[in-house]
C-alpha positions in Angstrom: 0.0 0.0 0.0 1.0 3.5 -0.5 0.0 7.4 -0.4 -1.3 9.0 -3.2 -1.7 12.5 -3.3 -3.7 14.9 -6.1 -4.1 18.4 -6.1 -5.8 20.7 -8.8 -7.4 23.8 -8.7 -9.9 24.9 -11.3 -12.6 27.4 -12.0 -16.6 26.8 -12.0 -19.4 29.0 -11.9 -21.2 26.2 -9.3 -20.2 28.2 -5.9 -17.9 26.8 -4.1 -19.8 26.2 -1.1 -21.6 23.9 -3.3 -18.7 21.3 -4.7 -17.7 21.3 -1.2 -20.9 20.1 0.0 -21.0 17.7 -2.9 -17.7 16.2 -2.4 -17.9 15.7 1.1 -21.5 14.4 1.4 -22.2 13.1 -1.6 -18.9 12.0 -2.7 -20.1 7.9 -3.0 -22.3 8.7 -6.0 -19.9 12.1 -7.3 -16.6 10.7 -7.9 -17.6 7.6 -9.6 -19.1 9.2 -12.1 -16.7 12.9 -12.3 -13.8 9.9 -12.7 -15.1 6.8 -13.9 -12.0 6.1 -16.2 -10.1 5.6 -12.6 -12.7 5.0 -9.8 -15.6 2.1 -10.9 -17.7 2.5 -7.9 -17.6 3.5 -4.1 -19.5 1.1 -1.4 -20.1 1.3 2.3 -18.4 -1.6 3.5 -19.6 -1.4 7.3 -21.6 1.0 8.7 -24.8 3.0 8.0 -22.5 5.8 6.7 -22.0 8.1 9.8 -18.7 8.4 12.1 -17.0 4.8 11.8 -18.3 3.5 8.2 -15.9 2.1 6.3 -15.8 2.2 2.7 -14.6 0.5 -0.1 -13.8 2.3 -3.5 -13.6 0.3 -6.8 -11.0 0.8 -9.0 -11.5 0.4 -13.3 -8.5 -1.8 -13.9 -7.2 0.5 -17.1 -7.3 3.5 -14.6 -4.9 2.1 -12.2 -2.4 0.3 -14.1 -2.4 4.0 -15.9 -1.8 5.9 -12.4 0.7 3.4 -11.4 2.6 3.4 -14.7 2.9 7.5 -14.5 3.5 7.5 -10.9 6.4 4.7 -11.5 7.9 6.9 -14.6 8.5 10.0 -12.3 9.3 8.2 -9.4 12.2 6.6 -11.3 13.3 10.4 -13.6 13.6 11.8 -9.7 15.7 9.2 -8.4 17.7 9.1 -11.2 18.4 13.1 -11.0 18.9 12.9 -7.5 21.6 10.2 -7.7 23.0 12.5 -10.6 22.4 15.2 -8.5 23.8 13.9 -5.1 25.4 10.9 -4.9 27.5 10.8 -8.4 28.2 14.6 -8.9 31.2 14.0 -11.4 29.1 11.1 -13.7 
């Protein structure tokens, strides 16, 4: 398992008040369908969905092996320039 991280920023004439709201409450049914080239579905694996639910979100099998691919490409560029960088100054 790992950490993934995203950040974007983007402009919408929704308010933002609203995409919050959406996101954060309605983020089971959003996502899946804002991203359904990466994420197939979201379920509620325990709970009722209040404080303690866990969930389970559903990967599309290209969408991953796409992520991972990128993520390995510039994982491997920055360790290469910081060996080049750092460790091997003169090759």
């Amino acid at each position: 398992m790992g950490i993934i991280t995203v950040s974007d920023e983007f402009t919408s004439v929704i308010p933002r008040e609203r995409i919050f709201k959406s996101l954060i409450f309605d983020a089971d049914n959003l996502v899946p369908k804002l991203l359904p080239q990466i994420i197939k579905s979201i379920d509620i694996a325990e709970g009722d969905g209040g404080a303690g639910t866990i969930k389970q979100m559903n990967f599309a099998e290209e969408g991953v092996s796409k992520i991972t691919k990128k993520a390995r490409s510039i994982s491997l560029k920055k360790t290469k320039a910081w060996f080049r960088n750092h460790a091997f100054p003169l090759v």
